[in-house]
N, C-alpha and C positions, 0 to 999 in steps of 0.2 A: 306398408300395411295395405291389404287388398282391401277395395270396397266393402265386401261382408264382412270382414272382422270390425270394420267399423261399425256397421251397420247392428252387429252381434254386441257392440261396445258401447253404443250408443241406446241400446233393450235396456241392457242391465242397468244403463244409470237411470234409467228411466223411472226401472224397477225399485233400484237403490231409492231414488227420492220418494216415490209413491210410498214405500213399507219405509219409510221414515215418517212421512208424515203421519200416518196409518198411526204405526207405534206414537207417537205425538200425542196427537187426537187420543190412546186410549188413558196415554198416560192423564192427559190434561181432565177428561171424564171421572179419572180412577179417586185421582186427587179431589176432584169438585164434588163426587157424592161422599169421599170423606170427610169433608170440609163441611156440610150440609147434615152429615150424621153427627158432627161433633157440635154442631149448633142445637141441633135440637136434643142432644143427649143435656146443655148445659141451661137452654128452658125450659128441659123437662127436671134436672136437678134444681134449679129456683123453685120449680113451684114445689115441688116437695119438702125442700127446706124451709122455705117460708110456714108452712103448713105444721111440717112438727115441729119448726122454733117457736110457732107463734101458740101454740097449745102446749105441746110439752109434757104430754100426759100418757099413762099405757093404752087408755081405750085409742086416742088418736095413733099412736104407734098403730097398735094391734090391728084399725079398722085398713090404714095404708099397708100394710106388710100382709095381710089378707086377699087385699085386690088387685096388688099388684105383680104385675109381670117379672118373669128373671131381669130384666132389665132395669127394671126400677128397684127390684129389690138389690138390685148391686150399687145402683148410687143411693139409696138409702144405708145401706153400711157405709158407703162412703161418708156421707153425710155426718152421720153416727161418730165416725172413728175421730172426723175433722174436728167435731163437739168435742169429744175425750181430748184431742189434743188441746184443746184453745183454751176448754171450761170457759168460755166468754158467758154464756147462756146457762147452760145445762149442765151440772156438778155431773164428773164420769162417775160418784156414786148413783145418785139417778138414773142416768142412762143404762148404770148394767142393771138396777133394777127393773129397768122396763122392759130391757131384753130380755131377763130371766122369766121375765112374768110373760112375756109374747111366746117365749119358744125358739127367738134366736139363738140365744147362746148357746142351748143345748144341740140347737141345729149346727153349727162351728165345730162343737166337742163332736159330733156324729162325724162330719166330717172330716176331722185330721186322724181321727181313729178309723175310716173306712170309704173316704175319699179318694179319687184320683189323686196325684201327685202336687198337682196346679192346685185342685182345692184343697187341698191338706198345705200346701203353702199360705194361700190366699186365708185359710181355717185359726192356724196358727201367727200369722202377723195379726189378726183382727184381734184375737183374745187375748196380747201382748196389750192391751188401752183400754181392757174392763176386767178390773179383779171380782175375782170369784174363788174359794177353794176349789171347785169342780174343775175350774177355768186351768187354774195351778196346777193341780196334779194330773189331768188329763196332757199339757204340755210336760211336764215333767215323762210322763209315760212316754211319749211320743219323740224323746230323746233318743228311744232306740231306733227310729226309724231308718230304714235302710238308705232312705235319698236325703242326700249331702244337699240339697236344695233344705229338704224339711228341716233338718237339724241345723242350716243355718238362722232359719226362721226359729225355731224354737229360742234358740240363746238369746236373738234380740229380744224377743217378746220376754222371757223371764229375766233376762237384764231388767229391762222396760220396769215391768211389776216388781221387781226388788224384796220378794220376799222370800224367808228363808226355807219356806216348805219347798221352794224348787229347788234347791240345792242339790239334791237329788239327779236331780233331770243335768244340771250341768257340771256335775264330776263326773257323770255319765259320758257325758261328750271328750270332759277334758283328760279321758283315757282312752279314747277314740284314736286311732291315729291321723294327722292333720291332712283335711282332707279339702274343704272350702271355708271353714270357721278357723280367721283370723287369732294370732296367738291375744293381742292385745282384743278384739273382740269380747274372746272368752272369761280374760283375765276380768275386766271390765264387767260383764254378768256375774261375774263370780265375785268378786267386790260388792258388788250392788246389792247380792241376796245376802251376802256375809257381813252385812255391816254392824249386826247385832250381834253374832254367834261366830266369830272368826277360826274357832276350834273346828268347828264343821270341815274346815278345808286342811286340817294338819295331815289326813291320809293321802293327801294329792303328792306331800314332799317327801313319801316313802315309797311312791310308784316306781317302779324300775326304768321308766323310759324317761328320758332326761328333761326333754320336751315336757312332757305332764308334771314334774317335780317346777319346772324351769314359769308354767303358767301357775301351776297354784304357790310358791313366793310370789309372782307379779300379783296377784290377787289378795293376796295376806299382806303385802307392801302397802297396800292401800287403808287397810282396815285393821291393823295389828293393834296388842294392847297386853296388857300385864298377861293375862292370863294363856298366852302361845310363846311367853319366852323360851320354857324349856326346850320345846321342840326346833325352835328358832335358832338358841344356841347352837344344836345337834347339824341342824340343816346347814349354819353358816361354814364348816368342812363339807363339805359337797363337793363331790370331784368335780363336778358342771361348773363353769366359772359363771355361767348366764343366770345359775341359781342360787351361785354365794353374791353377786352381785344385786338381785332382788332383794335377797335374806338381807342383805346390808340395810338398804332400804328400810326392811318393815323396822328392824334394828332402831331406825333414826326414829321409830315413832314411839321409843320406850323407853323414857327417861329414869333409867335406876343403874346402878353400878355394873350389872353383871351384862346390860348392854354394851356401855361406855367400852368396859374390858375388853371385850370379842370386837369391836369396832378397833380398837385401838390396833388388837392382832391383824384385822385384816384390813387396815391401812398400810400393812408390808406385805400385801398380796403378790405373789407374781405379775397376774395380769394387769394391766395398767387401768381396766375399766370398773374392775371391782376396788383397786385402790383409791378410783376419784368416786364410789356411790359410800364406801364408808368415809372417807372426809367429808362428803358433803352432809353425811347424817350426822359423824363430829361438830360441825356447824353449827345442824340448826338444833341439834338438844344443846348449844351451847356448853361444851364440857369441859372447862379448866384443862380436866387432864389431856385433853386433845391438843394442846398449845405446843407440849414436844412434837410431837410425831406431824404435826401442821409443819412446824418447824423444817423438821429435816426434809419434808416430803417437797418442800420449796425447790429441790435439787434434783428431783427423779427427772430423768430421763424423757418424761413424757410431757409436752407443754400443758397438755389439760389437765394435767396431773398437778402439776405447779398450780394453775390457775385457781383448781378447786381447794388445795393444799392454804393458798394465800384468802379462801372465801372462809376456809375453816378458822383460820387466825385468826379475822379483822373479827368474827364472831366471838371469838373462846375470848382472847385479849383487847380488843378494840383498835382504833386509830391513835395510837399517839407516838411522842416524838421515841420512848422507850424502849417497843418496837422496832420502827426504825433501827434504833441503833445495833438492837440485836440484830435483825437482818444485815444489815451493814457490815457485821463483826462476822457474818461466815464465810466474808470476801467472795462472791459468787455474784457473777453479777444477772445471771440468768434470775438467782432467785429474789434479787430487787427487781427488776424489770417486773416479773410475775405478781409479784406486792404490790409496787406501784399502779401496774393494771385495774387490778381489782379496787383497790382503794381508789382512785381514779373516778372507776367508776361508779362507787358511791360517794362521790363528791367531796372527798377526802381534802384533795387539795384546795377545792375552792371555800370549804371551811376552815385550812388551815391560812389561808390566806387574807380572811376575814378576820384572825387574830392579830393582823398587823393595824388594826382600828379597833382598838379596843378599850376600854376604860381602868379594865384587868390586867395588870402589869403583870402575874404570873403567866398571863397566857399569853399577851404579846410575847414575853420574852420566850414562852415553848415554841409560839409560832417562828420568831424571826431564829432560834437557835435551830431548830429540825427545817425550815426550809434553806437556812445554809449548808448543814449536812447534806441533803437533797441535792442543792445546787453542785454540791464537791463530789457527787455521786454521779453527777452526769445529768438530774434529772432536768433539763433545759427547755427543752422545747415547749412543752404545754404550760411552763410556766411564763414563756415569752408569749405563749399565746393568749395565758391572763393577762400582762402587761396591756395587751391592745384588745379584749375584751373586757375586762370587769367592769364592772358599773362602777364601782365607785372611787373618783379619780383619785383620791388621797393613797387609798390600798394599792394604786397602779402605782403610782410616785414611789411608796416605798418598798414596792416590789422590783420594782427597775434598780434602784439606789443598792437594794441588795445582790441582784444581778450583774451590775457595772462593776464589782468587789470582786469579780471571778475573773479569773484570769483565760479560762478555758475557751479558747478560740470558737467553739462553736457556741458561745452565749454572742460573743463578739458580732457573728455572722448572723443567727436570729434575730439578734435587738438590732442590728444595719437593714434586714430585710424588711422590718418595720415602717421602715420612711419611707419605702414606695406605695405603702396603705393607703388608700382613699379613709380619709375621715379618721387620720389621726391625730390623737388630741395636740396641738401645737406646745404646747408643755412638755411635753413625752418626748414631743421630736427634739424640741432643744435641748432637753437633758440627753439625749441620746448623740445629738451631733458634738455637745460640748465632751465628752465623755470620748466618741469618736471619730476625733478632728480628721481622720485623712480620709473619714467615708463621702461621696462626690456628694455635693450641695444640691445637686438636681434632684435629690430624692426628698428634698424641704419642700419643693413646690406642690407635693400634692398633700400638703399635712394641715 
């Protein structure tokens, strides 16, 4: 390389670091007057809030929102809105009455009606935290707005206010085609206003677009009640399976026959996701008649299907040893595993276990007769793991006792893996080493 290329090479880094530093320096300025604006935008928001918390009145409102700057009139909405949420101070009744009486609120409504975009956003979240009829139907209106910004702003805010005169505004939306407002979003406002009038939303599930039938069940799922069965039944044939699956749903919140029926038929749905949302609504109306089809559904194909199939059971029929034996009887061992999960999980086992201490000889004897069916079923493990968990030593003694009766080499292998436990009870270990003399004695020393 010739002297001037270096020389030419040796400018440019020069340059390089100079307009680095440069850019440095402006960034480090840029940051420091932001940092300097955001301090004083936050003592100039104390004093203001101190000021109408400590009054709280519309002339004190009226006399701050008069002299003051766009700037402070923006953290005094601020201020305002933080009040609505907290109510720590100020009832949001209150507050919109003193907005109304200053001229705020109708300043908001001017706004999302004739507003740039930003303030027709900014217009419409604010009035979502102070009811007003004006407030309501002027958002309602403003659901037709052309910017998918505004209209997602609207649905919060009439979610927000939950009443049913916006309903309007958001069936409006929810025939909209999906544009920035979230399907649960909607559904979610639409629940919120329907929670007294849930008929209001039956034309959503005649809409032609799948999508808008598929939001208004999620929405009626929530809030459903005698009086939308019929159309309920009608929607649960819904070629959409996302909408016989909601439908199933609202289904589980209507506890009378002609529900239970149409649950029952779409427990033998093709799809596997509408079969687990009508057994789970079998469940919790708790419905006798749901105990077949709980039953056989133990075998579908689909595990979550099983699982909720075995949530519908423990419901319709309970835990007990009778059960059992029916599941036991359809020789399937997918659909015991599935049972046992679930009952598992509500503690099933560790109460059936607490019948071997009992003062109740009927039930000791259901208990020790259904955990040896258990035990002949395979179900071993989690019961060796009461053994060296339950609290109470007597119930372990005679849960081992019942355990050592099986011949099934993995109860064998279970209860041996025991004696290398830290802190197991020395009782346990000698019934366990006396029971299985050829397992090595080195696993006594830590018992």
């Amino acid at each position: 390389m010739t002297p001037s290329s270096l020389l030419v090479l040796q400018d440019a880094v020069y340059v390089l670091s100079l307009l680095t530093l440069l850019i440095a320096l402006v960034v480090y300025l840029l940051m420091e007057t932001q940092h300097r604006r955001q301090l004083a935008r936050d003592a100039r928001r104390l004093i203001l809030a101190s000021k109408l918390v400590a009054h709280g009145d519309d002339a004190t409102l009226e006399a701050l929102w008069g002299r003051s700057s766009r700037l402070d009139r923006e953290i005094i909405e601020e201020i305002l809105m933080d009040e609505a949420r907290s109510g720590e101070v100020i009832s949001a009744g209150v507050l919109t009455r003193s907005l109304i009486a200053v001229g705020i609120y109708e300043r908001w409504i001017k706004q999302l009606k004739a507003g740039r975009v930003s303030q027709r956003v900014r217009a419409a979240l604010k009035l979502g935290y102070f009811y007003d009829l004006a407030g309501v139907q002027a958002l309602a209106s403003a659901a037709g707005d052309p910017s998918p910004q505004v209209q997602m702003a609207v649905a919060l805010s009439l979610g927000r206010l939950a009443q049913a005169r916006g309903l309007p505004g958001l069936i409006r939306l929810a025939h909209c085609p999906p544009k920035m407002i979230p399907d649960f979003t909607l559904a979610a406002a639409l629940a919120a206003c329907a929670h007294e009038c849930p008929d209001q939303l039956m034309e959503l599930l005649q809409a032609p677009q799948a999508r808008t039938r598929m939001v208004g069940a999620w929405a009626i799922s929530e809030v459903a009640n005698a009086s939308v069965l019929p159309r309920l039944l009608v929607a649960a044939r819904d070629p959409d399976a996302e909408v016989r699956a909601k439908v199933a749903r609202a289904l589980g919140r209507i506890d009378v026959q002609e529900s239970i029926d149409e649950l029952l038929h779409m427990a033998r749905d093709p799809i596997w996701f509408v079969r687990i949302r009508a057994l789970d609504a079998l469940g919790r109306l708790r419905a006798s008649a749901g105990a077949a089809v709980a039953l056989a559904s133990l075998q579908d194909e689909v595990r979550e299907v099983r699982y909720r199939a075995a949530f519908a059971l423990r419901q319709t029929l309970g835990m007990t040893s009778q059960v059992v034996a029916e599941v036991l009887a359809t020789g399937s061992g997918l659909s015991f595993d599935s049972m046992i999960s679930e009952w598992d999980r509500a503690g099933y086992l560790w109460n059936l276990a607490a019948g071997l201490s009992t003062g109740d000889w009927p039930r000791f004897l259901d208990s020790r007769d259904t955990l040896q069916a258990l035990i002949a079923s395979g179900v071993t493990r989690v019961l060796v793991h009461l053994v060296n968990a339950y609290p109470d030593l007597k119930i372990r003694l005679r849960l081992l006792r019942l355990l050592l009766a099986s011949a099934d080499p993995k109860v064998r292998t279970g209860l041996a893996a025991l004696l290398s436990r830290p802190g197991l009870d020395r009782r346990l270990a000698v019934a366990i080493k006396k029971a299985l003399p050829d397992v090595p004695t080195a696993g006594l020393a830590g018992a």
